[in-house]
C-alpha positions as MATLAB code, in Angstrom:
seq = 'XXXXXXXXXXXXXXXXXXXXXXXXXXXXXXXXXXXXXXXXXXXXXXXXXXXXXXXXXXXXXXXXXXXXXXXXXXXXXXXXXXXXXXXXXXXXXXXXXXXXXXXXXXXXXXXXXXXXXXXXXXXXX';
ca = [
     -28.626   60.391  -68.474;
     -26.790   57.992  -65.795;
     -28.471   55.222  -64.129;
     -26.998   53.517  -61.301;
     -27.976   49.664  -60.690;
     -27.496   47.396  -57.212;
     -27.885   44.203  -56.893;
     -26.635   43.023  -53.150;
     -27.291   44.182  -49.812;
     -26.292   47.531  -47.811;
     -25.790   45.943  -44.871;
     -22.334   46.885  -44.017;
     -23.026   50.151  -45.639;
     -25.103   50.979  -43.621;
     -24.093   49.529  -40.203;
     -21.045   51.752  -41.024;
     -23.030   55.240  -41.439;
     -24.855   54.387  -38.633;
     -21.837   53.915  -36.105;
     -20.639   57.233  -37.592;
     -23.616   58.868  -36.783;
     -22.764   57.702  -32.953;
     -19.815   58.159  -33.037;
     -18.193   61.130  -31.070;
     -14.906   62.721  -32.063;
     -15.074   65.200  -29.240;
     -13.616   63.211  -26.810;
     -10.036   62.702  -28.798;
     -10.370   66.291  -29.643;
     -10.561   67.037  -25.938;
      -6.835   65.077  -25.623;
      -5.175   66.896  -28.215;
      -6.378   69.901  -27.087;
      -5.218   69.930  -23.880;
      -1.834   68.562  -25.185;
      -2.026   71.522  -27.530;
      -1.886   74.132  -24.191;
       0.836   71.814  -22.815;
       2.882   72.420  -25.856;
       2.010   76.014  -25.905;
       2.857   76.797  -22.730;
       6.128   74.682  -22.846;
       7.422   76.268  -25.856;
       6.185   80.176  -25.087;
       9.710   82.325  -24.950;
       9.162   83.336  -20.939;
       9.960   86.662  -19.607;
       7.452   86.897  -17.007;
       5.882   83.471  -18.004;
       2.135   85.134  -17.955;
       1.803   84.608  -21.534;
       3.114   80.835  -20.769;
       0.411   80.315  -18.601;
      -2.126   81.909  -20.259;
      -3.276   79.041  -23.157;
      -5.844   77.529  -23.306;
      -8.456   76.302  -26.072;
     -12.773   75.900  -26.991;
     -13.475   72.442  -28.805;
     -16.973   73.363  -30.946;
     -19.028   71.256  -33.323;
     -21.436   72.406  -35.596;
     -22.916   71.687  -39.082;
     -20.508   67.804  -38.760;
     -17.277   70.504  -38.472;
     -14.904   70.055  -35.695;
     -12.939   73.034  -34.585;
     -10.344   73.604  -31.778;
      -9.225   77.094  -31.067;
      -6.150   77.813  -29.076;
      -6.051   81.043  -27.097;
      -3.803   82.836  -24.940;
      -5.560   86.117  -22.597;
      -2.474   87.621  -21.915;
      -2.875   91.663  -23.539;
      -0.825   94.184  -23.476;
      -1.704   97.607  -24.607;
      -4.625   95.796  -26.375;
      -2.339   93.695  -28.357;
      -2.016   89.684  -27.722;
       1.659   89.276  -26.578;
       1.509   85.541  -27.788;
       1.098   87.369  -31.401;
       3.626   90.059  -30.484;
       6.330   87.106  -29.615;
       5.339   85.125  -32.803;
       5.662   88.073  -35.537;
       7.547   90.552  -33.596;
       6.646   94.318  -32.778;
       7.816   97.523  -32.376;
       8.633   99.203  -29.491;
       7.940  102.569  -27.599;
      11.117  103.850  -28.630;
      11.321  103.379  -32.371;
      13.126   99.878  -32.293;
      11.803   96.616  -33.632;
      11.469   92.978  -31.238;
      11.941   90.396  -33.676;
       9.523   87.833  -33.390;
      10.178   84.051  -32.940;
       8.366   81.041  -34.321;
       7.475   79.392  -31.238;
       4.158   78.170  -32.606;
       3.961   75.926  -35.351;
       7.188   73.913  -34.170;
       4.983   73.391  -30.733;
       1.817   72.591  -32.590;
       3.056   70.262  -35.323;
       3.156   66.990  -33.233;
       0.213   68.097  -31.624;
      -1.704   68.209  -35.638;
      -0.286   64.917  -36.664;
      -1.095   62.958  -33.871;
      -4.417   64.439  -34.503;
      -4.543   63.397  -37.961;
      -3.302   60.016  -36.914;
      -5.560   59.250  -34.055;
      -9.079   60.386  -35.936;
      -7.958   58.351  -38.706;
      -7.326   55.559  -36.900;
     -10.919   55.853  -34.827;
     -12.494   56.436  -38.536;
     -11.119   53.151  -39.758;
     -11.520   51.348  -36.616;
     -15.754   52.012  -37.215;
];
């Protein structure tokens, strides 16, 4: 059996879980996000540029998870053409587009500056 024994105060413990209980994340989410669609829609190969300017992205919270989902509206034949530039696709005639990773160089200074600016709000509490 374990016992655990305190001697002290949990003060600063608990000033700290209560300004994370405050404190909201959504805002910085809301910045990155919306650098996210910049980033998207700069780096998006254009050929009409509708799939350019069709990014955009839902911040949700639930259950102390914080999610941010990028989409892009522009179908084609029921098929997302920001997927079909990604991975590539065939075409009506038997040939093959090849696709282009346009994504994750666009998103990766998006994520880090993510990672850096929650961390820094975390540690700032």
């Amino acid at each position: 059996m374990f016992y655990l024994e305190s001697k002290g105060s949990f003060k600063n413990a608990e000033a700290f879980l209560q300004k994370m209980a405050r404190f909201d994340i959504s805002s910085v989410l809301d910045t990155y996000a919306q650098a996210g669609v910049h980033a998207l829609e700069t780096a998006t190969p254009r050929d009409s540029g509708l799939a350019a300017g069709s990014w955009d992205y839902e911040v949700s919270a639930g259950g102390g998870v914080y999610t941010i989902s990028w989409v892009n509206n522009d179908v084609e034949n029921g098929f997302p053409v920001a997927i079909m530039l990604q991975y590539g696709h065939g075409t009506g005639t038997g040939g093959y587009v090849q696709g282009q990773d346009y994504i994750n160089p666009a998103m990766k200074p998006i994520f880090d500056k993510i990672a850096e600016q929650v961390w820094k709000a975390v540690t700032a509490l």
